[in-house]
C-alpha positions as CSV (number, residue, x, y, z in Angstrom):
1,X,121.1,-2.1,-92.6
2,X,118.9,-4.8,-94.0
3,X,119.7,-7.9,-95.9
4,X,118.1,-6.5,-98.9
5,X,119.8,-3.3,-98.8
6,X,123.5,-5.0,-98.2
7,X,122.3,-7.3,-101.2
8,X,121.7,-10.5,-98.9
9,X,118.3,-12.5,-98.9
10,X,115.2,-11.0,-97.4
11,X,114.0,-13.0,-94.4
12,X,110.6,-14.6,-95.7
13,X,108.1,-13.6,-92.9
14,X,106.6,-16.5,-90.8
15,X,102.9,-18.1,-92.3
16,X,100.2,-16.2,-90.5
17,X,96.9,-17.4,-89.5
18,X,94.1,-14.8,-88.8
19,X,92.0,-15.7,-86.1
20,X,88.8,-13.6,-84.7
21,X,87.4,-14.5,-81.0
22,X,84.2,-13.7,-82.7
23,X,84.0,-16.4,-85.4
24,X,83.2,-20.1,-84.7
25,X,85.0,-20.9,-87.7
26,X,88.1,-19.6,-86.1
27,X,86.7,-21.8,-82.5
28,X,86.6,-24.8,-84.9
29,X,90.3,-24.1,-86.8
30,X,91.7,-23.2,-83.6
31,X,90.7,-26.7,-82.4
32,X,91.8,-28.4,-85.1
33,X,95.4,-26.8,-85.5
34,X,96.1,-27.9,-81.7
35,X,94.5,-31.1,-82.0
36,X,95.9,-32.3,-85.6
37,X,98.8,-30.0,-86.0
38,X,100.5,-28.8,-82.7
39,X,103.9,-28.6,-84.9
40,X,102.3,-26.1,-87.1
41,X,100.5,-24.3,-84.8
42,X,103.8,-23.5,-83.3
43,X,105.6,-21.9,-86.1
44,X,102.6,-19.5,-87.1
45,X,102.4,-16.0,-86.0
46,X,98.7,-15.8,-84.7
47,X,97.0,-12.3,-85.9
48,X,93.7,-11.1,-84.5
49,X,91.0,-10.2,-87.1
50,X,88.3,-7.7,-85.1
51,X,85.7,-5.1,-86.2
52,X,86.9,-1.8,-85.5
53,X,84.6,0.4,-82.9
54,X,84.6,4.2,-83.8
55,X,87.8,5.0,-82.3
56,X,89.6,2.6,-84.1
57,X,88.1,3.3,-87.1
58,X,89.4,6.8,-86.8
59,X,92.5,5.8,-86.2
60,X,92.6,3.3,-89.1
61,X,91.5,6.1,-91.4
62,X,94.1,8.8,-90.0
63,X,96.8,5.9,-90.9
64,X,94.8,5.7,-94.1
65,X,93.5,2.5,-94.0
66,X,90.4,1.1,-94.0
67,X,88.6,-2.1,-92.7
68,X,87.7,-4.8,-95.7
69,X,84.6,-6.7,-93.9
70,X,80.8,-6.5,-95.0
71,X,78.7,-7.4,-92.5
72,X,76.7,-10.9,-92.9
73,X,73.1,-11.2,-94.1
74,X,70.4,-12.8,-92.0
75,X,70.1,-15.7,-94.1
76,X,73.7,-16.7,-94.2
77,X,73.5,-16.3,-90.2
78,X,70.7,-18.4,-90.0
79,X,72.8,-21.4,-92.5
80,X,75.8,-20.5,-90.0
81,X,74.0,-21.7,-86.9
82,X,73.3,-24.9,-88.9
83,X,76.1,-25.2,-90.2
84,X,78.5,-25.0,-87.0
85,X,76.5,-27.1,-85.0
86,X,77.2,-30.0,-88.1
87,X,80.9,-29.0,-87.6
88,X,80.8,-29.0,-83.9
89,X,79.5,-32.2,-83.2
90,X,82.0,-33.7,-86.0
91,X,84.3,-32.9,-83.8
92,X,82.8,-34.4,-80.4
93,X,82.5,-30.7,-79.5
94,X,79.2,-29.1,-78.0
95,X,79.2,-25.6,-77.7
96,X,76.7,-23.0,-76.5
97,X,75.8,-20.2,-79.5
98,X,76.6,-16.6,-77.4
99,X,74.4,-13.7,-77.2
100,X,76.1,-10.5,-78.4
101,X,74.9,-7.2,-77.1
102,X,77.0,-4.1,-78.1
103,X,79.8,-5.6,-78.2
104,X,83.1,-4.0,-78.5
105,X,85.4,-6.6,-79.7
106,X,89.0,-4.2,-79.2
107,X,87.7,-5.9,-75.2
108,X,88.7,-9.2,-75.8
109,X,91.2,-9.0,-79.0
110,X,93.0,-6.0,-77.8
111,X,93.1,-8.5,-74.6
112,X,94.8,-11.0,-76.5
113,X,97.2,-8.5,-77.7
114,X,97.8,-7.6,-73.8
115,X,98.3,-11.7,-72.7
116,X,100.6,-11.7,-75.9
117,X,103.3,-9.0,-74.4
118,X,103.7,-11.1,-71.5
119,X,104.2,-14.8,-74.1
120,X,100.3,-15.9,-72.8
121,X,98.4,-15.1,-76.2
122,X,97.9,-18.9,-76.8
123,X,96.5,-19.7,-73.5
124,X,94.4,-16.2,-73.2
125,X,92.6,-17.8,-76.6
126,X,91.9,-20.9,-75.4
127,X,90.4,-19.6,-72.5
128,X,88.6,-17.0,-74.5
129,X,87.7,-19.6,-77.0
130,X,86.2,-21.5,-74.1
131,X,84.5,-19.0,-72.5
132,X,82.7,-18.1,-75.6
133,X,82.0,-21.1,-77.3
134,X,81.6,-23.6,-74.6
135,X,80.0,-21.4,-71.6
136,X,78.3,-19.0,-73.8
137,X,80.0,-15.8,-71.9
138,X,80.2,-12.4,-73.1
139,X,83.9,-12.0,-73.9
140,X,82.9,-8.7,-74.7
141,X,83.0,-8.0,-71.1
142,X,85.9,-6.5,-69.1
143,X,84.9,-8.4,-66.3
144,X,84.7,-11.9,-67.9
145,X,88.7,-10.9,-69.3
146,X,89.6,-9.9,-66.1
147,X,88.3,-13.4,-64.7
148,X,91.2,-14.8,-67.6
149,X,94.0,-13.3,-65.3
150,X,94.6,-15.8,-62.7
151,X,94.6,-18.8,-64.6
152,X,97.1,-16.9,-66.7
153,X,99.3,-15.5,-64.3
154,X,98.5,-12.1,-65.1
155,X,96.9,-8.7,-63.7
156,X,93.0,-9.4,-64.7
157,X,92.7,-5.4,-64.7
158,X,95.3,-5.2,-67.6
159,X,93.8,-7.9,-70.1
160,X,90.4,-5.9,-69.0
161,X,91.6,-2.7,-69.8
162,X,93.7,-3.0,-72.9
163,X,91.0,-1.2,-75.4
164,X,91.9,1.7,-73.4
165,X,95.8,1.5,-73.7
166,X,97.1,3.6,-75.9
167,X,99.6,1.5,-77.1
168,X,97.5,-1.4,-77.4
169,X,94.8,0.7,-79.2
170,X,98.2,1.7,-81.8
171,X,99.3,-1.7,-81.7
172,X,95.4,-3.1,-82.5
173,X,95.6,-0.2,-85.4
174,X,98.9,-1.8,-86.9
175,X,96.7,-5.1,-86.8
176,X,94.2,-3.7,-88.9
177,X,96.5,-2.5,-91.2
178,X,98.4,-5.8,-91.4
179,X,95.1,-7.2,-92.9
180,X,94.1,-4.5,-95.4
181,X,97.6,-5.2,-96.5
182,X,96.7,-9.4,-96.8
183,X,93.8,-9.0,-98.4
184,X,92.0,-11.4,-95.5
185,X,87.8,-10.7,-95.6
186,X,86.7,-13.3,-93.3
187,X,88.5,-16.1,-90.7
188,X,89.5,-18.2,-90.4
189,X,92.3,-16.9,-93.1
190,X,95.7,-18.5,-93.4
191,X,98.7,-16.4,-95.2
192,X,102.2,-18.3,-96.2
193,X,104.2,-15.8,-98.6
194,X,101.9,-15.0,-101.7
195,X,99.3,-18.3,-100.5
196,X,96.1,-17.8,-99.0
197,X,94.0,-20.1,-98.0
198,X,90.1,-19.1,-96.4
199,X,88.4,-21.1,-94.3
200,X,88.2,-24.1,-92.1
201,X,88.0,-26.6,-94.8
202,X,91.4,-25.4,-96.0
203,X,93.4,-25.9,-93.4
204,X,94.6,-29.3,-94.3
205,X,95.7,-27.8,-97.7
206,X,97.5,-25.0,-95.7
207,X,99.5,-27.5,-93.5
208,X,99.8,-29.4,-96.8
209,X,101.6,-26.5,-98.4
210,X,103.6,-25.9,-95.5
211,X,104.8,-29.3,-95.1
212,X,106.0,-29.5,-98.8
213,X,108.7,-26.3,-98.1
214,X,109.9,-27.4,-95.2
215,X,113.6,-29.7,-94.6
216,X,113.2,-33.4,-95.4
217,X,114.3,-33.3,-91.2
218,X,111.5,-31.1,-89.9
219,X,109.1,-32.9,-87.5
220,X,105.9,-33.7,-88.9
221,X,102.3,-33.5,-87.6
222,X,100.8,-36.5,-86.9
223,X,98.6,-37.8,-89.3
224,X,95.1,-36.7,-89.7
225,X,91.5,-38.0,-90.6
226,X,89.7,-36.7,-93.1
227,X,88.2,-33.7,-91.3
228,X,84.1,-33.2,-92.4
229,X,83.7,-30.6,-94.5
230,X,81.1,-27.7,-95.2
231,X,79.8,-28.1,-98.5
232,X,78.5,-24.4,-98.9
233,X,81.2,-22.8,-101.7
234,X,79.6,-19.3,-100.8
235,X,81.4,-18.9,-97.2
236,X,84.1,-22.0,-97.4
237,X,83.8,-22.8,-93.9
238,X,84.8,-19.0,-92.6
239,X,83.1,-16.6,-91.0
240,X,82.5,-12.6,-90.4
């Protein structure tokens, strides 16, 4: 029996933040959440936002939901490229922009959901946020997630082959769901209770949010610069 249903409390779920392997945004929060706010980064339960292929889309429907993303048009792409390299450099970071062909992207966030089951999801990102971002490798490729497997301690064939795991494939489907039910339409997206905040630029004001909840005891972050900001209202520093 529940706490609700024997009258007690309901347990208020942990703040979420939706990440996608395909955004930079999400490259560039993901950076600064270990970077300024390791503390934080630890409590959050770490969601992956993907586009469905067909078979997941299927599914999604059968469970009937549906997927709440438009794709981008050419010219916002175009300011994106801009845009990221701005951020990037900010940051001290240089990163090479990847080449997408047919890309199934259950490969590398189904993946994550595989290195997750074994307690390795927040290394398998940074490796995948590497591989992407830095190296400019398909993660879209089985073989370039199997390559993630002996740094991680873990069978390179499994993280490879999660999109076909049924379970995984269900579990990706519950993902899916999880965000129709949050409302999130781009990453990176952060969820505390009824809060949402989109976007890079609003991560400070996430933390912020946090930080004002939590016991007069809890260990802070330590203190951050002013972070540069985008300036472009129409995507708010995230990313489809």
């Amino acid at each position: 029996m529940s706490a609700a249903a024997r009258g007690g409390r309901r347990t208020r779920r942990p703040p979420r933040f939706y990440f996608s392997l395909r955004s930079p945004y999400s490259w560039l929060a993901h950076h600064d959440l270990l970077k300024h706010h390791p503390q934080t980064a630890a409590t959050l339960e770490w969601v992956p936002f993907f586009e469905p292929d067909e078979l997941s889309r299927t599914l999604l429907a059968e469970a009937g939901g549906a997927f709440p993303y438009t794709p981008m048009s050419p010219e916002k792409h175009r300011y994106i490229l801009q845009d990221v390299r701005r951020l990037a450099a900010a940051r001290g970071l240089v990163f090479s922009w990847p080449v997408d062909r047919d890309p199934v992207w259950e490969v590398p966030h189904l993946g994550y959901l595989a290195a997750e089951r074994h307690g390795r999801g927040a290394a398998y990102i940074a490796l995948a946020a590497r591989a992407r971002w830095e190296l400019g490798q398909d993660i879209c490729d089985p073989e370039v997630i199997a390559g993630f497997g002996p740094e991680l301690c873990l069978d390179g064939d499994e993280l490879a082959g999660a999109a076909d795991d049924p379970q995984l494939r269900a579990e990706g489907v519950r993902v899916l769901l999880e965000i129709q039910r949050d409302g999130v339409f781009g990453v990176p997206f952060f969820v505390d209770h009824y809060d949402k905040y989109w976007g890079v630029d609003r991560l400070p004001a996430f933390v912020a949010a946090l930080a004002a909840r939590e016991p007069v005891d809890a260990v802070p972050d330590p203190p951050v610069p002013v972070p540069a900001r985008s300036v472009d209202d129409g995507h708010a520093g995230g990313c489809g």
